[in-house]
C-alpha positions as a Markdown table, in Angstrom:
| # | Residue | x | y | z |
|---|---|---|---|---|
| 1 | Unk | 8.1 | -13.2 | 7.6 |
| 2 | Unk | 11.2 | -11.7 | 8.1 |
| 3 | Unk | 12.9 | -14.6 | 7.6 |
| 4 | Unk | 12.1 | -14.1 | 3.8 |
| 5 | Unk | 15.0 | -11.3 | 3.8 |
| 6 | Unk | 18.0 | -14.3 | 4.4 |
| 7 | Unk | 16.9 | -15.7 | 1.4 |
| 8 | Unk | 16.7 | -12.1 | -0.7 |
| 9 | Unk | 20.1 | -11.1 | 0.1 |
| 10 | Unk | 21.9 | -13.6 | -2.4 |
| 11 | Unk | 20.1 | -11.4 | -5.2 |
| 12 | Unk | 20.2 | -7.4 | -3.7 |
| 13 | Unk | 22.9 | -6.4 | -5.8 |
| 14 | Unk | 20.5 | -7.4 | -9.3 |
| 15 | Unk | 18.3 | -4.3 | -7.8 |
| 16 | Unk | 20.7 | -1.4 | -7.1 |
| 17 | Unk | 24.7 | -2.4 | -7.6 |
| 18 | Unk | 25.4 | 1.1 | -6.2 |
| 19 | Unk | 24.3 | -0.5 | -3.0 |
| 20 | Unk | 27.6 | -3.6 | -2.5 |
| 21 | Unk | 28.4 | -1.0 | 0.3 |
| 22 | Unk | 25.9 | 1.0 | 1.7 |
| 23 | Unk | 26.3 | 5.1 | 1.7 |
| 24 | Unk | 26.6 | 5.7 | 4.9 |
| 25 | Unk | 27.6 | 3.9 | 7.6 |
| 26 | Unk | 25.8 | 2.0 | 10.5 |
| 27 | Unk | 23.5 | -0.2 | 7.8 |
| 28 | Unk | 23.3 | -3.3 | 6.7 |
| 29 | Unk | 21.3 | -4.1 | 3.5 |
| 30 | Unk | 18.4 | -7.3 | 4.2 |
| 31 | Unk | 17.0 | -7.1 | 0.4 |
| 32 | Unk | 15.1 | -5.0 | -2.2 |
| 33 | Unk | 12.3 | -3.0 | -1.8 |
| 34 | Unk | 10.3 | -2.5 | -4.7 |
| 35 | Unk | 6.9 | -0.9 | -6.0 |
| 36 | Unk | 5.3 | -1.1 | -9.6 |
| 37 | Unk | 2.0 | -0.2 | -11.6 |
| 38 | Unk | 1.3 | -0.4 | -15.0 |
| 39 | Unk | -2.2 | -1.1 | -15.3 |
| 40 | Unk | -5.5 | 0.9 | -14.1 |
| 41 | Unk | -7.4 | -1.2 | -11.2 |
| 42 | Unk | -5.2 | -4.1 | -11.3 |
| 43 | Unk | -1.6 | -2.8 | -9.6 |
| 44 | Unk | -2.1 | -0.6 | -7.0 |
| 45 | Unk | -3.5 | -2.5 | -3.4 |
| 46 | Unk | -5.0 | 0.1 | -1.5 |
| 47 | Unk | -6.3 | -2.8 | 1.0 |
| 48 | Unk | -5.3 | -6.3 | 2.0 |
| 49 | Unk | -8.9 | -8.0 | 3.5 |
| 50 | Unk | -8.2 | -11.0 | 5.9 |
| 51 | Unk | -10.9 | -12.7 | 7.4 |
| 52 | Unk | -9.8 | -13.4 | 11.3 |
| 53 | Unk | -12.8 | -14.8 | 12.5 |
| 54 | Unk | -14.1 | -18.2 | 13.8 |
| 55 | Unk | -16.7 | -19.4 | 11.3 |
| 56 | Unk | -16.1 | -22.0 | 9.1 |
| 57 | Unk | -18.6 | -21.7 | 6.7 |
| 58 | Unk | -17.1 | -19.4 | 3.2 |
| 59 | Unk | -16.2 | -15.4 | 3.9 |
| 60 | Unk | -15.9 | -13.2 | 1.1 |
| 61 | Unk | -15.4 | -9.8 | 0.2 |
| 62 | Unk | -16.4 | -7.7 | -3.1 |
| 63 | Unk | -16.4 | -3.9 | -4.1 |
| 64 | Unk | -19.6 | -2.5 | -5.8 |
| 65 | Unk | -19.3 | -0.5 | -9.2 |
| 66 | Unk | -20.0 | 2.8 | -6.5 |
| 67 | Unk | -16.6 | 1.8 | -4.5 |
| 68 | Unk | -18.9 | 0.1 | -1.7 |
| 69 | Unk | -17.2 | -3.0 | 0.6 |
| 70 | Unk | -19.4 | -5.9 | 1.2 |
| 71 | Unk | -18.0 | -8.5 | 3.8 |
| 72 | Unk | -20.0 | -11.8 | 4.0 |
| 73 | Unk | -19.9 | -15.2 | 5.8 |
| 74 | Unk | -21.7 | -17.9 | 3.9 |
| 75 | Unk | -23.5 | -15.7 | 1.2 |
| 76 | Unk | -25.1 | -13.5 | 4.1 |
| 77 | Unk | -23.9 | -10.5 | 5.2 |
| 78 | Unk | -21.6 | -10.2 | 8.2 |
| 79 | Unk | -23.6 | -8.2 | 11.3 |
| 80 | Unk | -21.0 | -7.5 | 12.8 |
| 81 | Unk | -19.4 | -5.3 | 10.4 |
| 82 | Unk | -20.8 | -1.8 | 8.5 |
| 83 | Unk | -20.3 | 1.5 | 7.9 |
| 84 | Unk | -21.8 | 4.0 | 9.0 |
| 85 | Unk | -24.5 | 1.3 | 10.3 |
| 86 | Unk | -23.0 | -2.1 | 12.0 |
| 87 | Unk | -25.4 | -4.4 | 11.1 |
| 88 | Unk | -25.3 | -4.2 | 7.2 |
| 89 | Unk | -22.3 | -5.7 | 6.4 |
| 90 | Unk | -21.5 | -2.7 | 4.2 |
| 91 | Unk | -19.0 | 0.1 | 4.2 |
| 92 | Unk | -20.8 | 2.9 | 2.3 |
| 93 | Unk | -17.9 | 4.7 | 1.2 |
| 94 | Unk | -20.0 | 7.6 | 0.4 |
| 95 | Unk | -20.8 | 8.5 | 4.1 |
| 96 | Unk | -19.2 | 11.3 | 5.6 |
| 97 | Unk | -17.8 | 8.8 | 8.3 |
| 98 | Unk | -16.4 | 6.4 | 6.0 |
| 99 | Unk | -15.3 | 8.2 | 2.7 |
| 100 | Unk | -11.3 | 8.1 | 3.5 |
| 101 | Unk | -9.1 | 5.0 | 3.5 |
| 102 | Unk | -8.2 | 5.7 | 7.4 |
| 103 | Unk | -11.7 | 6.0 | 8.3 |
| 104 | Unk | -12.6 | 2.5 | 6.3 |
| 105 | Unk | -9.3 | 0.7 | 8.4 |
| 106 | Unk | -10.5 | 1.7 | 11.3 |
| 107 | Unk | -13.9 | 0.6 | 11.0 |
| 108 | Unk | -13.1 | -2.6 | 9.7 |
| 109 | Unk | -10.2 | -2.7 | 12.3 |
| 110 | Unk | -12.6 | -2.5 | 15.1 |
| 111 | Unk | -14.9 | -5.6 | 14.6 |
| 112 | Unk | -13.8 | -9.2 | 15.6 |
| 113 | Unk | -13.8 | -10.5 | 12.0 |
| 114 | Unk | -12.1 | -8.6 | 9.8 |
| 115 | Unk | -9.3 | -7.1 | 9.2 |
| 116 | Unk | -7.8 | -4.5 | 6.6 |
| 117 | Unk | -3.7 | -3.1 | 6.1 |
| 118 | Unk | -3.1 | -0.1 | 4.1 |
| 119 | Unk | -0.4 | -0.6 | 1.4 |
| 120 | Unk | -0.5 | 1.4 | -1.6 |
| 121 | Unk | -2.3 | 4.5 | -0.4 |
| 122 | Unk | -2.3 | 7.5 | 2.1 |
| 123 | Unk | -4.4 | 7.3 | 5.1 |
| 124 | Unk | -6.6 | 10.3 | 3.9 |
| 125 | Unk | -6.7 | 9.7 | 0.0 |
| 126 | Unk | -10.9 | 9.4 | -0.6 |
| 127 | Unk | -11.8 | 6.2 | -0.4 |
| 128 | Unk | -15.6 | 7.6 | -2.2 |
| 129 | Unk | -16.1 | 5.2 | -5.3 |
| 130 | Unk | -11.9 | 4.6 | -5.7 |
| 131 | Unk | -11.8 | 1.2 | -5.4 |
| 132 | Unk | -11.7 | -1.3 | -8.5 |
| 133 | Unk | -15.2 | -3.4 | -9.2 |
| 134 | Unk | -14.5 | -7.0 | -7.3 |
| 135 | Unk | -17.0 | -9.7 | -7.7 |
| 136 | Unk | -17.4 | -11.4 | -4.4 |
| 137 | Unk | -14.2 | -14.0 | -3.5 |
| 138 | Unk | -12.3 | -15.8 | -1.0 |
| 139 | Unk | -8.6 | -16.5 | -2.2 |
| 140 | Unk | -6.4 | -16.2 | -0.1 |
| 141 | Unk | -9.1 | -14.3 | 2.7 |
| 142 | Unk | -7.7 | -16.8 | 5.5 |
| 143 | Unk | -4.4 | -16.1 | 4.7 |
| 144 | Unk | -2.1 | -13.2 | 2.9 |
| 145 | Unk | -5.3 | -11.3 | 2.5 |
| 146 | Unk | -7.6 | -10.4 | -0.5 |
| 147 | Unk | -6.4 | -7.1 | -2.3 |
| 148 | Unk | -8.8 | -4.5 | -3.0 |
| 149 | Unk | -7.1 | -2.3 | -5.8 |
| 150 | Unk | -7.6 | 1.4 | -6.8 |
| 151 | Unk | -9.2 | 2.5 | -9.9 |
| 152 | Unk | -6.7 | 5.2 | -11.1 |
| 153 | Unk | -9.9 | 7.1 | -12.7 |
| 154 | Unk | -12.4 | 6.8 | -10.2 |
| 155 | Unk | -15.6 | 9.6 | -10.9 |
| 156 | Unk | -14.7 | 12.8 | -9.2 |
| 157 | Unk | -10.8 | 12.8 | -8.5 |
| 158 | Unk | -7.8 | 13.9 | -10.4 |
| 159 | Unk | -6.3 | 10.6 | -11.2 |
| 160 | Unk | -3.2 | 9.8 | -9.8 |
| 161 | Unk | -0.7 | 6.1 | -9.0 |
| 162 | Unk | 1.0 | 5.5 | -5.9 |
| 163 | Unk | 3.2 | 2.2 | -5.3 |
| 164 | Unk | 5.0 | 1.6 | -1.7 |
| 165 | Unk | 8.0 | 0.1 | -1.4 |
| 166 | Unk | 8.0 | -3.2 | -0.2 |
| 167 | Unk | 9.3 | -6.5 | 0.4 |
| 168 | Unk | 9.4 | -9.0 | -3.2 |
| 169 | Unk | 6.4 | -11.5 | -3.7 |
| 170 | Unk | 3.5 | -9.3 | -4.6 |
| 171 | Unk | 1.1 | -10.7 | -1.8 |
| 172 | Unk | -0.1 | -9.1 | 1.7 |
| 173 | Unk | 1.5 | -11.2 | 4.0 |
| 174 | Unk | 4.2 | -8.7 | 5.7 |
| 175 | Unk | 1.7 | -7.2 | 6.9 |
| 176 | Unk | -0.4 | -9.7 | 9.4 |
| 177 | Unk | 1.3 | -11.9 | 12.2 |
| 178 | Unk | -1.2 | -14.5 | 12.7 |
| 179 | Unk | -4.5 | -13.4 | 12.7 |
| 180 | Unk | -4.3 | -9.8 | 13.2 |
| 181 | Unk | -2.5 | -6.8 | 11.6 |
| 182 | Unk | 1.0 | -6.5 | 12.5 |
| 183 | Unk | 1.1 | -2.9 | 14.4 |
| 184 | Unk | 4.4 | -1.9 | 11.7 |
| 185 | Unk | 5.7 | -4.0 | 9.7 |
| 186 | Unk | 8.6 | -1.9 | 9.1 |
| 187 | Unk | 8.9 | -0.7 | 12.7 |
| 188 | Unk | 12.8 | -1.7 | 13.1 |
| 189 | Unk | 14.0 | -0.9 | 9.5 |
| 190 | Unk | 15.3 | 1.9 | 7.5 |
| 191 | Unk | 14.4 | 2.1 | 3.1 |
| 192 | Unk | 16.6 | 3.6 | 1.0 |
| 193 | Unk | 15.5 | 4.9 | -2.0 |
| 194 | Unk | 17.4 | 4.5 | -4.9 |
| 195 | Unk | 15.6 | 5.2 | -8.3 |
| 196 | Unk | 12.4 | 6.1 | -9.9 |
| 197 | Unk | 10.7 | 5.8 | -13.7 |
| 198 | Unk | 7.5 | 6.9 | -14.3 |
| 199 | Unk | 5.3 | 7.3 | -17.8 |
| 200 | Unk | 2.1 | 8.3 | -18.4 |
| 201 | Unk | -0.4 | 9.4 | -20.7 |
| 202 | Unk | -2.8 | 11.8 | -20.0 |
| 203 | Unk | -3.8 | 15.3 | -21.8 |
| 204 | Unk | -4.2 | 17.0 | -18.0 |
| 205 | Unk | -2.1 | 19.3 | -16.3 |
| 206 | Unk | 0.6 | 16.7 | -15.3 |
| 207 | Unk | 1.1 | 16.7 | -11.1 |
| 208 | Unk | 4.5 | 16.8 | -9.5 |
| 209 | Unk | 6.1 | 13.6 | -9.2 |
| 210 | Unk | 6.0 | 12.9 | -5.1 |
| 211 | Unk | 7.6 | 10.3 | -2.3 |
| 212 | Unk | 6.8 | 10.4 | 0.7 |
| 213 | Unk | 8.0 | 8.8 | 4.0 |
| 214 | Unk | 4.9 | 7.0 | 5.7 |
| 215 | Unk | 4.8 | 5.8 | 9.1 |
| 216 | Unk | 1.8 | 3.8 | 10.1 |
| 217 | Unk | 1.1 | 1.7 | 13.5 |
| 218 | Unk | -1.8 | 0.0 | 14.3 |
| 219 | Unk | -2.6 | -0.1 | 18.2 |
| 220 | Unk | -4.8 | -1.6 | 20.8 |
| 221 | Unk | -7.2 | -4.1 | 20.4 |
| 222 | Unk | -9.2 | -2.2 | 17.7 |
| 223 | Unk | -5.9 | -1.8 | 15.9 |
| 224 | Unk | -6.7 | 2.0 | 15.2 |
| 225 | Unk | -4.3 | 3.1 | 12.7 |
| 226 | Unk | -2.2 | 6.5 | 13.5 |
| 227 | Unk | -0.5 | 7.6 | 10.0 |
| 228 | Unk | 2.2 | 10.2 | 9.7 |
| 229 | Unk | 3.2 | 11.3 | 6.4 |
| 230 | Unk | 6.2 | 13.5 | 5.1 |
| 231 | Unk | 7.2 | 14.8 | 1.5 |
| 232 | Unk | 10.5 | 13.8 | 1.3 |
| 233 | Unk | 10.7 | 14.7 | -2.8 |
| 234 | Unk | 8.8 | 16.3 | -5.2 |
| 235 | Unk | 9.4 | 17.7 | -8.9 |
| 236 | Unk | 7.8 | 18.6 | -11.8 |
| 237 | Unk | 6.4 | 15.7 | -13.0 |
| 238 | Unk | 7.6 | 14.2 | -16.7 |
| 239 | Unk | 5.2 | 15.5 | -19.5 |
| 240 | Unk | 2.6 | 12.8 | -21.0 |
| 241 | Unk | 3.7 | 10.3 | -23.0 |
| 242 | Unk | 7.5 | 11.1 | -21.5 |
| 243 | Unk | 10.1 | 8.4 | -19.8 |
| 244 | Unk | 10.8 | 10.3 | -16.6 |
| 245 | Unk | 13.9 | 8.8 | -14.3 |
| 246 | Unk | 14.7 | 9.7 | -10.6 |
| 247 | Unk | 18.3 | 8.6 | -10.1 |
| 248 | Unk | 19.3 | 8.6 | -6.2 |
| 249 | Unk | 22.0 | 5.7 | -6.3 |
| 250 | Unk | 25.0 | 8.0 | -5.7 |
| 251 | Unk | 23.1 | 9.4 | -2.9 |
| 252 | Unk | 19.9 | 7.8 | -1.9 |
| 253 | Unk | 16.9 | 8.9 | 0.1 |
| 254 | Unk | 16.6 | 7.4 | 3.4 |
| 255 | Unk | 13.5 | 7.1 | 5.7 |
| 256 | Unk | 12.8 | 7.7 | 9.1 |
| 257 | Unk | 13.0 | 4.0 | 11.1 |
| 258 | Unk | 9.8 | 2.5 | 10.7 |
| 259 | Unk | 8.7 | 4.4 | 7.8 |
| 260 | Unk | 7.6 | 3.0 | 3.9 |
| 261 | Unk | 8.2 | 5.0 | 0.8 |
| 262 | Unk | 5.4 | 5.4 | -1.1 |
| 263 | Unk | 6.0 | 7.2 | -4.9 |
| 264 | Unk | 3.1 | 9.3 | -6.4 |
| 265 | Unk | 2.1 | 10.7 | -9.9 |
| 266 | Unk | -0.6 | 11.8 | -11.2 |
| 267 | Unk | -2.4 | 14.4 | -13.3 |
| 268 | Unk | -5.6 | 16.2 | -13.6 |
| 269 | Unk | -8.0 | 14.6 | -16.2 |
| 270 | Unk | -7.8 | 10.6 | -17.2 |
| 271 | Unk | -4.4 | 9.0 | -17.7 |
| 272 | Unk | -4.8 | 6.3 | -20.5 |
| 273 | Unk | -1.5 | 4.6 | -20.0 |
| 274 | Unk | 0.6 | 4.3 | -16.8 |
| 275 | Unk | 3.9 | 3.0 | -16.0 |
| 276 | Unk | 5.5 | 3.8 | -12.4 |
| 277 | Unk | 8.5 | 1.9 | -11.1 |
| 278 | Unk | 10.5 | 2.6 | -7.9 |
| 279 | Unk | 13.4 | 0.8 | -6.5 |
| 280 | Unk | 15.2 | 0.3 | -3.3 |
| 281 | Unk | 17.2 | -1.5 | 0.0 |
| 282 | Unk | 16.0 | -2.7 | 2.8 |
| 283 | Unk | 18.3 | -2.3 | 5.6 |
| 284 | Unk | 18.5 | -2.4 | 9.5 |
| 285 | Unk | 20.8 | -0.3 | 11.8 |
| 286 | Unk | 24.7 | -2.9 | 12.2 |
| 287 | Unk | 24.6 | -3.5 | 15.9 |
| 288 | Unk | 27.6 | -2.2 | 17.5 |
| 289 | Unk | 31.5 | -2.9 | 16.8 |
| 290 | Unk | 30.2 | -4.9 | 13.8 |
């Protein structure tokens, strides 16, 4: 996959000019980093869903109108999988032990199946009822992975939209090598952040506009996820119906190696219309005397 940043390069400067020579020095720029949303329950991946296992009969995964994950093999519900009862094929994202997005990875994680990557959320957002109706499918299960999207104004949370930064081509596979999660896929690069534009309607109390630096590895055989997060900016976020623009080209933000940016808004009652964009460079450390 990483391959895919020889044949970025050729177009980095369309995404941030500022960027022909890096900042600071000790960098060198792979491609452009990107994240977007401008519709409810279609933008924002909270999961990729790969199906890893040996049948060959049809998998398939779908999400409930109450948020709940149904994996099946063949029509029939997959035993091996469930939460907070393996067995059912269901994770009740209601339960106590499975109503965060950490919690759901690592209970999915765990069985020989299936597998789920984090994108476009934190680790201990609530996963209770926040993910977008899917009707059962299988594109794409064997391979980049299914996406699972967020419903910006799921029942009992203030609404909010979060895009990562990542890698062009909208799909999940960054994020698997072979048939398992790959432990981080940003483990030996460094984002910098460069700009931000964000729009929204909504007659709530408008929330700060956020990024954060997110680090996230997946380990042992169960792939358990360990997530650290950081707020690396936050400000007063741009009043409804408002173009609001974050401008770091003259001096961008820069993450921790092995970290993702992930860029929040949000408010406190339903936002009608969103628009968030967020921009940046991929880069890894110039090996020495180069």
């Amino acid at each position: 996959m990483r391959k895919l940043f020889a044949i970025v390069t050729a177009v980095l400067l369309a995404v941030t000019p500022a960027f022909a020579e890096l900042p600071f020095t000790g960098f060198r720029a792979l491609g452009p980093v990107a994240g977007t949303s401008s519709t409810a329950s279609t933008d924002n991946v909270v999961f990729y869903a790969k199906y890893v296992g040996t049948a060959t009969t049809k998998p398939t995964v779908e999400v409930s109108s109450i948020g709940d994950i149904t994996f099946k093999v063949a029509g029939v519900a997959d035993a091996t999988i469930g939460c907070p009862t393996v067995g059912t094929g269901i994770i009740d994202v209601s339960d106590t032990a499975c109503n965060t997005y950490v919690e759901v990875a690592d209970s999915v994680n765990a069985t020989a199946n299936w597998r789920l990557a984090i994108v476009d959320a934190l680790g201990t957002d609530s996963s209770n009822d926040s993910l977008a109706t899917l009707a059962a499918t299988d594109v794409n299960i064997r391979t980049t992975g299914v996406p699972l999207f967020y419903d910006t104004n799921f029942a009992g949370s203030a609404p909010t939209v979060t895009v990562a930064l990542r890698p062009p081509g909208g799909t999940g596979a960054w994020f698997w090598e072979g048939l398992t999660l790959n432990s981080n896929p940003f483990a030996s690069f460094t984002q910098y952040f460069s700009a931000l534009s964000e729009k929204k309607t909504s007659g709530g109390t408008i929330a700060n506009t956020v990024i954060f630096g997110v680090k996230r590895v997946y380990t042992g055989t169960s792939r358990k996820l360990t997530e650290v997060v950081r707020t690396v900016w936050s400000q007063t976020g741009a009043a409804t119906t408002v173009q609001g623009t974050i401008d770091f080209s003259a001096f961008p933000l820069v993450s921790a190696q092995g970290e993702i940016f992930i860029a929040r808004i949000g408010s406190s009652t339903t936002i009608s219309a969103q628009n968030l964009n967020a921009v940046g460079i991929l880069t890894q450390p110039t090996p020495q005397g180069r």
